[in-house]
C-alpha positions in Angstrom: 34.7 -58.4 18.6 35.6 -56.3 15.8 33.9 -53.0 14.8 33.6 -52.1 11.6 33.6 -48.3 10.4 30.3 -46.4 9.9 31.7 -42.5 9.4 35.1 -41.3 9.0 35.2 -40.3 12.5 34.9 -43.6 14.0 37.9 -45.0 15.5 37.5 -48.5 14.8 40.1 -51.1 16.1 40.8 -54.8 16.6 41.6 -54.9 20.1 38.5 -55.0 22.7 39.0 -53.6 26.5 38.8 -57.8 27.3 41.6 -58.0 24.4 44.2 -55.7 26.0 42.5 -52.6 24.2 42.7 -49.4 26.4 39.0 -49.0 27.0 36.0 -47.3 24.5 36.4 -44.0 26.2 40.1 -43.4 26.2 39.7 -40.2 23.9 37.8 -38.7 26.1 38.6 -35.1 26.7 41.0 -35.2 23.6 40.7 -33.3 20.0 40.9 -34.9 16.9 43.6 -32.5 16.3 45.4 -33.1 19.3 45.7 -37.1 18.6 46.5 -35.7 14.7 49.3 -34.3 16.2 50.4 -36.8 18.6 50.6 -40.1 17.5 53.1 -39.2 14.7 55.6 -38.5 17.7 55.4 -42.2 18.7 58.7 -43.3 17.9 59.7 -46.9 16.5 61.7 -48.6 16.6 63.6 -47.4 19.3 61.1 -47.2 22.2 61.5 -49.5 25.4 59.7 -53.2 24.6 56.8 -51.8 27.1 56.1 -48.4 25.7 55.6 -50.5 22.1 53.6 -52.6 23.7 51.4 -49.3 24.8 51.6 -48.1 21.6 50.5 -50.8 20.1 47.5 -51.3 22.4 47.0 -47.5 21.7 46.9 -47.9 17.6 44.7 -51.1 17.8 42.2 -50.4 20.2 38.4 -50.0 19.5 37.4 -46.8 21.1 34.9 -44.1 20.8 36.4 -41.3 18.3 37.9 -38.5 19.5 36.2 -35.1 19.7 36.2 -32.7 16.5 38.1 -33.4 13.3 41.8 -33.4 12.3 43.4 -32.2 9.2 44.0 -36.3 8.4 42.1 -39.6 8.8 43.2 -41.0 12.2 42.9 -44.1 10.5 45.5 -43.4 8.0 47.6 -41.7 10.6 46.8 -45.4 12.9 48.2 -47.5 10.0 50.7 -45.2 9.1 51.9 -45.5 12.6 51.1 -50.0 12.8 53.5 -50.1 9.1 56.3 -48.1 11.0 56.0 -51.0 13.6 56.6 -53.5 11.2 54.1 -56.2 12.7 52.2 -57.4 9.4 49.8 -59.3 11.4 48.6 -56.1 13.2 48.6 -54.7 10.0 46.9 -57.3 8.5 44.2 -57.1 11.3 43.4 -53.3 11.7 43.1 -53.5 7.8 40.2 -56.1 8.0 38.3 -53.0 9.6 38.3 -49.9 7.5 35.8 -50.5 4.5 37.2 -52.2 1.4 35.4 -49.7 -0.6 37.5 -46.6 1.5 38.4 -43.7 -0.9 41.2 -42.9 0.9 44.6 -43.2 -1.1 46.6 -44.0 1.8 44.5 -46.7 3.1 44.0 -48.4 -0.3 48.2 -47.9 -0.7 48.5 -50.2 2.8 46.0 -52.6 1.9 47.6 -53.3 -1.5 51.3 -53.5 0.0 50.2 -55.9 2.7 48.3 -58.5 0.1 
């Protein structure tokens, strides 16, 4: 099941708790601002085989938004963060999500590179 995006401060994913997601409440107790922060810090390609698979799981996973707002969209930050990964289907599948008609530049950017 795939949620689509009502507000800019969903955090809408492709991956389900039954899918391998990490569970609808796994922002719980976190800022905006904090996750605005830290998922830039996720390095690729480098990381063991496991912690991609976490961070992947972690960038794809449908969840309840996290509290406040941050100084970007976490969903731009999320693909910016799938592209350095280099999967196009994940890419391909976190884009089927965010509204086609999204004003955001860097959003629109990914979805024109990946068709």
């Amino acid at each position: 099941m795939v949620q689509e995006i009502g507000t800019p401060h969903n955090y809408a994913g492709t991956l389900d708790p039954d899918q391998g997601g990490l569970g609808y409440n796994m922002w719980q107790g976190t800022s905006a601002q904090d996750v605005d922060a830290l998922l830039p810090q996720i390095a690729f390609p480098g990381i063991s085989p496991t912690m991609r698979g976490l961070a992947r799981r972690l960038l794809l996973s449908n969840a309840e938004a996290p509290a406040g707002t941050a100084d970007r969209s976490l969903m731009d930050l999320r693909a910016e963060r799938i592209a350095t990964m280099g999967n196009l289907p994940d890419m391909q599948s976190f884009l089927s999500v965010v509204p086609p008609d999204t004003q955001d530049p860097t959003l629109a950017a990914f979805r024109r590179e990946v068709m």
